[in-house]
N, C-alpha and C positions, 0 to 999 in steps of 0.2 A: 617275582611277578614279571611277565613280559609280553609283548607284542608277538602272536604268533604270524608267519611269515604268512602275506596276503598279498595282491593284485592290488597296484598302484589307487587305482579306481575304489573298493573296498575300504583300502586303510584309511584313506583319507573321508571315506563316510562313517568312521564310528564316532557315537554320540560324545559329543567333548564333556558330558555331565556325569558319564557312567564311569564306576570309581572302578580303580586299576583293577582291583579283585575280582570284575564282574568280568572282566578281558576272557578269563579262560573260559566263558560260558562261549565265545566266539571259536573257539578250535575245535575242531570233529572228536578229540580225544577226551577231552573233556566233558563230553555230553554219553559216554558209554558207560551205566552203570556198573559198578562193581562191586562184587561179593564181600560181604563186610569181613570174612576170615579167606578165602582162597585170595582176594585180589583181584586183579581186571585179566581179563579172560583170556586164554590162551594166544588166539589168533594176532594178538595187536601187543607189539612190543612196547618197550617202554619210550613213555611222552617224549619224543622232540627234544631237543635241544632248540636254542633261538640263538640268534648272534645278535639280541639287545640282548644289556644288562642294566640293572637296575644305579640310578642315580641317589648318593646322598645328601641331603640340606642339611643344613649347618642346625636346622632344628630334629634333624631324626627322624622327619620324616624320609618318604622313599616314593619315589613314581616310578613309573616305567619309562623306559627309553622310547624316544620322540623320533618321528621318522624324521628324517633328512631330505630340504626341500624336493633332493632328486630323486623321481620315484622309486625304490629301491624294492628287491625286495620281492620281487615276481613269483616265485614260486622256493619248493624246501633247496636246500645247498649243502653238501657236504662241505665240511672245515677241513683244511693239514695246520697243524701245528706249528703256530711264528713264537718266535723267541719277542715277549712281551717284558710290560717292566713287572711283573713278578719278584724279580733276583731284585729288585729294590726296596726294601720293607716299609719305607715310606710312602710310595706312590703305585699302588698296587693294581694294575690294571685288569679289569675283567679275560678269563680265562676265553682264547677264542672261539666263539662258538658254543662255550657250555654255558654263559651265564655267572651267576653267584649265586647258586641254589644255596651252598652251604653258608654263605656268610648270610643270606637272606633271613633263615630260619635262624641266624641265631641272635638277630637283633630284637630287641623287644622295642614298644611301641615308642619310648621316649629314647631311642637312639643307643643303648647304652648296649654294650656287646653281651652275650650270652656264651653261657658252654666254652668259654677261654677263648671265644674270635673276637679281635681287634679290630676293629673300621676306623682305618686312618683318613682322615682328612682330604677330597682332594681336591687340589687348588681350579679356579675356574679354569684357567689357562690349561693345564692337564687334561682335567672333565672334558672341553672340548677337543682334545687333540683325541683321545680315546674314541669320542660318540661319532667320529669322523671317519678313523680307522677301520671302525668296525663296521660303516656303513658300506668302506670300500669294500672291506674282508667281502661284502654281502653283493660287490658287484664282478665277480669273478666270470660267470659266464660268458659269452661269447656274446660284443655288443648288446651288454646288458644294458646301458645307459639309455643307446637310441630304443632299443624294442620297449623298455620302458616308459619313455619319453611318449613313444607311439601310441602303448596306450592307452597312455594318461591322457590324450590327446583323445581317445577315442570313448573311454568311459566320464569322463568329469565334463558334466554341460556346465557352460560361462552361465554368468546370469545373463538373464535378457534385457532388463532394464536398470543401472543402474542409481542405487539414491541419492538422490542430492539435498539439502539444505536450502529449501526456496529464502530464507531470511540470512544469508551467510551475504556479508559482505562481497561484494569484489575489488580485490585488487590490485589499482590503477598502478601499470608499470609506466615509469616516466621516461623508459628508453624504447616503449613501443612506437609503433608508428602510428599516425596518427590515421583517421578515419578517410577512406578515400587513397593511401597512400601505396604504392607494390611495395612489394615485398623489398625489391630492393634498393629502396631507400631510408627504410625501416633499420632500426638502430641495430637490428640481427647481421654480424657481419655475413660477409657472402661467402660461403664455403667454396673451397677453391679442392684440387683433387687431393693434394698433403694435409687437408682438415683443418687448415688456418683459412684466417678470411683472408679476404681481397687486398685490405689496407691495412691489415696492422700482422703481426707477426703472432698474436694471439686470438685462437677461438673463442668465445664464448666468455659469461663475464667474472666476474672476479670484484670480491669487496675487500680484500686484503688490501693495504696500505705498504706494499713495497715501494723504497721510492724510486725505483728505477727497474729493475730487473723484470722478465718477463715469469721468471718462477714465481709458484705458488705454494703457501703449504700441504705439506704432505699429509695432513689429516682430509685436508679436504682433496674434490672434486678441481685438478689443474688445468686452470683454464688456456694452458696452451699445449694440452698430450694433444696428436693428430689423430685423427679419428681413422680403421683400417678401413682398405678399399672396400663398395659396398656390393656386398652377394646377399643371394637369399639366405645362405645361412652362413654361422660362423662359429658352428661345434661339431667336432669329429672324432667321433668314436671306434679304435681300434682297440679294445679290450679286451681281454680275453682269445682269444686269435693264437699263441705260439708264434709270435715274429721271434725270432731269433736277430735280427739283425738289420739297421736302416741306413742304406747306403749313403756317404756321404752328398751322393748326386740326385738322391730321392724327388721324385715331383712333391712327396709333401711339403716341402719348404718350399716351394713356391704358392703357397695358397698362406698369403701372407695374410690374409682378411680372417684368421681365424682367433679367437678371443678363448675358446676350449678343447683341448686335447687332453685324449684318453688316450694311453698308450698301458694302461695299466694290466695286470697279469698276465705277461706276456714270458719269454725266455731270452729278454735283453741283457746283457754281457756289459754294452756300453751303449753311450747317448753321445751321436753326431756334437762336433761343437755347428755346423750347420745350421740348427734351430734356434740362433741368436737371428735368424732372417725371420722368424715368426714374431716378431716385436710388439705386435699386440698382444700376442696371449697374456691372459689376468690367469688363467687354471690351467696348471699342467699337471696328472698323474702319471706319475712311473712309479707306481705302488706294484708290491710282487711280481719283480724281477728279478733278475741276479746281479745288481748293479755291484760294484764291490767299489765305485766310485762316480761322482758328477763331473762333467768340464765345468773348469773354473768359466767359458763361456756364458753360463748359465746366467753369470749377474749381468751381464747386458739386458736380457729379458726384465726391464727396470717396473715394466706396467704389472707385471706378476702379482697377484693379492692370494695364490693359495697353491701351494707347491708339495705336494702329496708324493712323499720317496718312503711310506711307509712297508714293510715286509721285503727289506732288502740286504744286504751285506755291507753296507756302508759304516764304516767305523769312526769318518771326522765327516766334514766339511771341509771345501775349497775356500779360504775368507774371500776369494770376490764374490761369494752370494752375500755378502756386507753392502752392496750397491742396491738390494731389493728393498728400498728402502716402504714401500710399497705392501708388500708381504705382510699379508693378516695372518696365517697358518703354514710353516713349516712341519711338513707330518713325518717324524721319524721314527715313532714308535714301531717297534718288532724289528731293529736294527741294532748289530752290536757296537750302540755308538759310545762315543767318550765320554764318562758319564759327568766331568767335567760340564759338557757340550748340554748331555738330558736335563743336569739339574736345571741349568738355568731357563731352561722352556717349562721346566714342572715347574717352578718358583714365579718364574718372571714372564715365561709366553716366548711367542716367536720374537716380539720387538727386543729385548734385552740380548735376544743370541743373536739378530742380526748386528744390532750396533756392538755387539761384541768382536764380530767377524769383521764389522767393517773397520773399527780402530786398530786389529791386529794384521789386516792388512797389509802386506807390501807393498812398497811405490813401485808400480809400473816402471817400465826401461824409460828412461827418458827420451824424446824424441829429439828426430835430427834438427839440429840449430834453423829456425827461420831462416832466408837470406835476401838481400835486397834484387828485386828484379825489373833489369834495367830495360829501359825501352830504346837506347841506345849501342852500338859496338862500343867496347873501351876504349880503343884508339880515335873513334870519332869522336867520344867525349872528351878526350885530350886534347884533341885539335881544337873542338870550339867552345873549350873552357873559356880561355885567352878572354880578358873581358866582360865574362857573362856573370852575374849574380846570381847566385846560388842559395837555396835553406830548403830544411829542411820540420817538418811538422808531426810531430806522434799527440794520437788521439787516446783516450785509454779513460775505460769507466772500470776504478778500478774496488769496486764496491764495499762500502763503507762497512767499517764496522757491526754499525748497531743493525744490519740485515742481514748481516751473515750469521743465520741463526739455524742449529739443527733443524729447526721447524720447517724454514726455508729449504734448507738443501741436507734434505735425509742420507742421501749417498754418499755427500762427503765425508771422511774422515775427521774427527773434532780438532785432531792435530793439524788438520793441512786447514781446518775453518778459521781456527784461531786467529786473530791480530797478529802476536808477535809472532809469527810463521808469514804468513801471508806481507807483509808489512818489507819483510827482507827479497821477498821474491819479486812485490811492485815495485821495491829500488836497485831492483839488479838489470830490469827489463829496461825501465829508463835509462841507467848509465851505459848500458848497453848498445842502446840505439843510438846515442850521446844525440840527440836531436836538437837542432834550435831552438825550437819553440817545441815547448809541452803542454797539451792543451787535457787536463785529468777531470773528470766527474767522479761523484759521491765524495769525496774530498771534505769531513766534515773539521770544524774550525779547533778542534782539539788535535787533530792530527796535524791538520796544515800547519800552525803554530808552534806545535811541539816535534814532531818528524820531517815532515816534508821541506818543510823549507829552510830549517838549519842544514840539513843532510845535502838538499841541491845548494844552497850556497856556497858550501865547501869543492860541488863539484861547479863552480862559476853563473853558475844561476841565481837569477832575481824571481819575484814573482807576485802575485796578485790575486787576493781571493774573497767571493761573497757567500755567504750561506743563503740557501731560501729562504722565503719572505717570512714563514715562519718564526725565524728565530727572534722577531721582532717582540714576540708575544710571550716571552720566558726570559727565565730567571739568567745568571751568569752560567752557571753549572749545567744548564740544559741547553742554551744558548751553543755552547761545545759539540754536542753531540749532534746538533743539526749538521747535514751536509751541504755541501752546494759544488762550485765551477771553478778550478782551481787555473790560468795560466804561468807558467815559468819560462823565461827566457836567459836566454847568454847575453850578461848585460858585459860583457867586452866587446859586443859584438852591435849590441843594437840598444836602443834609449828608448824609455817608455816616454811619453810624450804625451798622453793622457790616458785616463779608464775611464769605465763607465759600467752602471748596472743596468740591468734591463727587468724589471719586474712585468712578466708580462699582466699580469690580473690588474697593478696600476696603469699599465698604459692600457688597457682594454677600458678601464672605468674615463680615460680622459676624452673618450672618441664621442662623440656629439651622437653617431649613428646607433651607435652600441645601447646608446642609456637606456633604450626604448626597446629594449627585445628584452624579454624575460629569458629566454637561455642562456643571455650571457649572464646575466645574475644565477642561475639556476646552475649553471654547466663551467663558466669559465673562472668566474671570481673565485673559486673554491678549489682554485690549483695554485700553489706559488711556485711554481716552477719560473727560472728565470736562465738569464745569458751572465757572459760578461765579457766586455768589448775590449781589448788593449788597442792603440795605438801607437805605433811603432818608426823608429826612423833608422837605417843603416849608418851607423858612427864614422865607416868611411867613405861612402860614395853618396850617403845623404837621401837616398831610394826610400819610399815609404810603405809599410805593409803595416795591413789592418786584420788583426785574428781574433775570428769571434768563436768563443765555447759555450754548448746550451748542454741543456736537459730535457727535454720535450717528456710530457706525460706518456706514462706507461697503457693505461687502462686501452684495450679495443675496444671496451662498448663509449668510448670517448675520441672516436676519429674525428671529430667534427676540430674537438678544442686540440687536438695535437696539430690541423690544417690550420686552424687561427692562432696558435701560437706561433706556430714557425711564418704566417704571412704577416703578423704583428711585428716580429722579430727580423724578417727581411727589410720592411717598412723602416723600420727606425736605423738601423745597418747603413740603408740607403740617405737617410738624413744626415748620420754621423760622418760618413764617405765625403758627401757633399759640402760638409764644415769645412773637413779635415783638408780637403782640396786647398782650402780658402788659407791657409798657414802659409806665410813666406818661408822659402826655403832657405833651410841653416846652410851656411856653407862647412864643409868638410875642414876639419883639424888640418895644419900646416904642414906640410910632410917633412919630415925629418934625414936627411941620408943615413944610411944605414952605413957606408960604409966612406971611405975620403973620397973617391971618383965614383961611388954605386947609384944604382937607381934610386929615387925617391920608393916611400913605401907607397906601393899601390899602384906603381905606372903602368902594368901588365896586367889592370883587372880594372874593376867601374869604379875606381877613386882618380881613376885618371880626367874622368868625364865631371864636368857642373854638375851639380845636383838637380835632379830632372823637379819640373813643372809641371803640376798638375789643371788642366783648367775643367774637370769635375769629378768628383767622388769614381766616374766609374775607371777613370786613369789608375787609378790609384790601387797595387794589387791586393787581393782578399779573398781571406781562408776561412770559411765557416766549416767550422769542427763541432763532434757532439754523436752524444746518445740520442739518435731522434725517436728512437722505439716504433720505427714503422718500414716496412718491406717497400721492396724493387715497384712493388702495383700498387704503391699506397699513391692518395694524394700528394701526400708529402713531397714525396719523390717524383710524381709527376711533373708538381707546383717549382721547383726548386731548380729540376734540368730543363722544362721545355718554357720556362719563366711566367706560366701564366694557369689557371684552372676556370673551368666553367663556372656560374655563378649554383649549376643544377646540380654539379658535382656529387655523384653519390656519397661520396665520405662526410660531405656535410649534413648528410643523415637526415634532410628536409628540416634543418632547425637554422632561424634568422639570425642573421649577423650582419644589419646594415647593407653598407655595401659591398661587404665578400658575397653574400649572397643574391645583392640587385642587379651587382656588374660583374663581380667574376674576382681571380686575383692577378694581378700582374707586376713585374718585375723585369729590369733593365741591364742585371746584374751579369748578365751570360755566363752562369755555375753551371760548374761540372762536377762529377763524383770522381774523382783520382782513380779509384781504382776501377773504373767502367771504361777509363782508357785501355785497359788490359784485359779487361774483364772482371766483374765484381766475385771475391775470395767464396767458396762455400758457407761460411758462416762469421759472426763477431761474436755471438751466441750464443751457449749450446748447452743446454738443460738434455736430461733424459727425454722433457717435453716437449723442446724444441733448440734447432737448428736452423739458423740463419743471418742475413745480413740487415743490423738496424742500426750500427753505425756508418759515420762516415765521414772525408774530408773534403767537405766541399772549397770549388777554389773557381775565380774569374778567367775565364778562354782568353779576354783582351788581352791579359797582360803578363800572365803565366803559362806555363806550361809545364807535363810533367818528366823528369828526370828517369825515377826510379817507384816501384812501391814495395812495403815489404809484403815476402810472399807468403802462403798459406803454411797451416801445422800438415806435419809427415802422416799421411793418411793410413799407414801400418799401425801408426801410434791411437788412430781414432779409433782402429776396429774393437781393442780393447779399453775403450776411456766410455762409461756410461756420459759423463757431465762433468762441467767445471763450475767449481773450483777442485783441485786436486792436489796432488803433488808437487805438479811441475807450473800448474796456473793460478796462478791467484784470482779470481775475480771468473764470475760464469762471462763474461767478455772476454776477449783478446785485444789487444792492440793492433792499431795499423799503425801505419809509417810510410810517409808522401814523400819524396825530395821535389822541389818546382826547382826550375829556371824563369827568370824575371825577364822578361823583352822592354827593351827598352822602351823610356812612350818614343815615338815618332816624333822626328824634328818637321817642325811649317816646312814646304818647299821655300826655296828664295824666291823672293817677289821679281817674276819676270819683267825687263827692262820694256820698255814701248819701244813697238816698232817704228822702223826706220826707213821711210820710203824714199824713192831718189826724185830730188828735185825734178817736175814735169815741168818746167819754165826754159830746162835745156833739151 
């Protein structure tokens, strides 16, 4: 039984009631009487062939094959002959173009074979890769899709009114805007041209509980892929055509805006690796060419959900299509592939062959080493070394165990996702940098305890760490696997002097202004994201530096509470500053001679000098570091470099907070981002979804300044890196690395003597 081959318009008006049998009263052939002994009539050969074939259910029943949403199917089509899975006796794919007329007639009603044919099984994952194939087989023509498409377009009227549900509820989103409100101050971030919003690094929203990361899983809809540039349309059909060949310099990779290509039965040889610049496409066909191979490029194209290389010469796959992680339909069938490679798409589907390809994967070429980039000549840093206090600061989220989960990050390889892989790689990048202060996020209290900080003490490091508020609310054993804000220091080098936590949901609840808005109950109470404050004294010149490490929420449709956490968190920053002022200074350890006539230790740098004098918090130098999870145009970013925001501020999305919202926010702290002295790096970031900068080290103009920063990853090495975590990266972050210089505070001038005028009596 089958669908005789009809006009988009047609197939889609046959009665959905009328049983399969009654189908052939629809073809011209089937309504021609015929003679009950000569047969049907001279003039009219025998019936058609159809390119459906009939479908089995696991009950024995049988339908007919179901068009394919795309109108398919226009008029009769001669078939050639593809090498199908046939030669497989277990997965037996309908003959091209003829149908199963034989195995049809020999089933009887309850499924069971007749006449010695066998109907084996076929698994869903198969069934669909066939009904897909064979709908291509049926798009050979010359721009069969769009003529199709056209008119389908042209016979199927919409409806004209559609029905709705007068008694259906509606509802109330709590991140709408409210009545009276534009658009853009309404909790929809603001599309910017890359498809992220204005203030957060991510599009659209997201209910996943990542606790940091901007990735989503890959089951769902990620809410930070960019959206491609907008045209009126963004499918293109060269099908059937005879291209023999697309130049690498083709204007078609420049029409990045496209989501479907047809490139299908053509006389391609090969495939540009060029069309990794197409990065939005979800649907590529290269069905019936002469491919005899794909570029390993291919797994760039990470958006990909259906990659049709059916009726071709390919005999493996490249394992970097192990990165599509993405990929609903890999179509191979009518290729002499490895059958290795077929079983597991008949058994298991596209997803088991790509996570196959992606764990057998090779590690990419390792890229060229970071290096530090200095804003200085080196002989002038020699020169005015002499004196000057020096450190240096790495920032680094270096993502926690219990997130790094396939589900998360489909691309990665489960070998480079693992703990004890990744775990050896976060402690070679630290030793590396050998930095003074390390300032880590996702850092949860089983590792810190157990890795992290016997492993840095060995390398001269102390350190200090809190989990999120969470962990408050669990057992000892769960307790562990909460993360939080881990800092380490060279304690030969410097004296912790006090810590501190900073919960911001508890300091939000302490503010008199706060108690009285329901967003902050609604929006902020229900993040524990917090800081942690070290304060610090230099062992030998007695210098004080204060290093703060956060985590700011992840969620964009929550730019409001990521502005109030970070203006919460400057606030109390600036309290603790102003204590810390208030400390008498220790004087510096006794200097020893090193030698019988040598210098003292330290008479050629700032141990030579008293220990300087603070007379308020803002003397005093200070490194705010961290995950903030929000872009160059966010609030954040705004609030932080130019020290203050409007109280109307878009990111606070028209929802109250006291007085962030009556007066505005303000700050005394004069921050700067370290690497905006240089220029801020292309990304800290970088998912298949997105690419960019949401860490940073923020640091005070009074009294610092910067040195060096470390410089960007080897952009040879990006063109082929879908996303991290990988081989060479632990963590979808990267690391930065500041060096400051310390200015000394300013001594009082000397109190000028009174003048002296000459006696007017002589």
């Amino acid at each position: 039984m089958y669908y005789p081959q009809q006009s988009p318009g047609i197939a889609q008006k046959l009665p959905t009631h009328q049983h399969p049998g009654q189908m052939h009263d629809q073809s011209p052939w089937s309504r021609t009487s015929h003679h009950p002994v000569l047969g049907p009539p001279p003039n009219h050969a025998q019936q058609p062939t159809s390119p459906g074939y009939p479908i089995f259910h696991a009950n024995g029943a049988m339908t007919a094959l179901q068009h394919h949403h795309h109108p398919h199917m226009a008029g009769p089509m001669t078939h050639h002959h593809h090498q199908n899975s046939l030669s497989h006796p277990h997965y037996q794919s309908p003959p091209n173009g003829n149908g199963l007329q034989g195995a049809v007639s020999a089933l009887v009603q309850n499924g069971s074979p007749g006449n010695g044919v066998v109907a084996q099984a076929i698994t869903p994952h198969w069934q669909n890769q066939l009904l897909k194939c064979e709908m291509i087989r049926a798009s050979r023509s010359p721009h069969h899709r769009a003529r199709a498409s056209a008119m389908a377009a042209r016979t199927v009227q919409k409806s004209a009114i559609p029905i709705q549900n007068p008694n259906a509820i509606k509802l109330v989103d709590p991140n709408a805007p409210k009545e009276g409100e534009s658009e853009t101050t309404s909790s929809t971030p603001i599309p910017t041209p890359n498809g992220a919003s204005q203030s957060s690094p991510a599009s659209g929203g997201a209910s996943f509980s990542h606790p940091s990361s901007t990735a989503a899983p890959v089951e769902a809809n990620r809410p930070t892929v960019s959206k491609p540039p907008e045209n009126t349309w963004n499918s293109l059909d060269m099908g059937g055509v005879n291209i023999k060949n697309i130049p690498h310099n083709s204007g078609l990779f420049t029409f990045t805006f496209l989501i479907n290509l047809y490139l299908n039965h053509n006389a391609l040889t090969t495939v540009p690796p060029e069309i990794t610049k197409l990065k939005h496409l979800e649907l590529l066909d290269l069905s019936g060419n002469q491919l005899v191979s794909v570029p390993p490029e291919l797994g760039m194209l990470t958006s990909l959900k259906e990659l049709y290389l059916f009726d071709n010469h390919l005999t493996t796959l490249p394992p970097e299509l192990g990165s599509l992680y993405q990929l609903q339909t890999l179509g191979i069938e009518g290729n002499p592939m490895d059958m290795t490679l077929k079983h597991m798409v008949q058994e298991q589907g596209t997803p088991a062959l790509i996570a196959h390809l992606r764990d057998s994967c090779p590690a990419p070429v390792p890229p060229a080493p970071r290096v530090m980039n200095y804003l200085t000549p080196q002989n002038a840093r020699e020169s005015s070394d002499l004196g000057v206090e020096t450190f240096s600061v790495l920032c680094f989220n270096v993502l926690c165990e219990k997130a790094a989960t396939a589900r998360m990050y489909g691309y990665t390889p489960s070998w480079a996702l693992a703990w004890k892989f990744r775990k050896d790689l976060i402690m070679s990048e630290i030793k590396t940098r050998d930095s003074d202060f390390v300032c880590l996020q996702e850092v949860d209290s089983g590792q810190y305890e157990d890795f992290f900080l016997p492993t840095l003490e060995e390398k001269g490091y102390d350190g200090l760490h809190w989990p999120k508020s969470r962990f408050k609310t669990m057992n000892d054993a769960d307790r562990r696997m909460v993360d939080g804000c881990a800092i380490f220091f060279k304690s030969d080098k410097y004296t912790l002097v006090e810590k501190q936590l900073l919960e911001f949901s508890a300091i939000a609840m302490q503010r008199s202004d706060f108690k009285k808005t329901d967003d902050m109950f609604n929006r902020v109470l229900g993040k524990d994201h917090i800081a942690v404050v070290g304060l610090f004294e230099n062992k030998e010149s007695g210098s004080r530096i204060i290093v703060v490490n956060t985590h700011i929420h992840w969620d964009p449709q929550y730019r409001d509470v990521k502005l109030v956490q970070v203006a919460l968190l400057i606030e109390e920053v600036e309290k603790i500053a102003n204590s810390f002022a208030k400390y008498p200074p220790r004087l510096p350890p006794s200097s020893t001679p090193s030698a019988a006539n040598g210098p003292s230790a330290g008479e050629n740098n700032a141990s030579s000098r008293p220990p300087p004098v603070y007379t308020d918090g803002s003397k005093i130098p200070l490194v705010v570091c961290g995950d903030f999870n929000s872009s160059q145009d966010s609030g954040v970013y705004e609030f932080l470099s130019n020290g203050s925001a409007p109280p109307n501020h878009p990111d606070f999305m028209s929802h109250l907070y006291g007085k962030y919202t009556s007066e505005g926010l303000r700050h005394k702290l004069g921050l700067k981002s370290a690497y905006s002295v240089v220029g801020e790096i292309p990304f800290t970031n970088l998912t298949p979804g997105f690419q960019g900068v949401i860490d940073y080290i923020w640091f005070s103009t009074a009294n610092l300044s910067v040195n060096a920063v470390l410089g960007e990853i080897d952009k040879k090495y990006l063109e082929k890196v879908p996303g991290f975590p990988n081989a060479h990266f632990p963590s979808d972050h990267v690391c930065i690395v500041s060096e400051f210089r310390v200015k000394p505070p300013k001594e009082p001038l000397p109190t000028r003597p009174p003048p002296v005028f000459p006696d007017s009596s002589r």
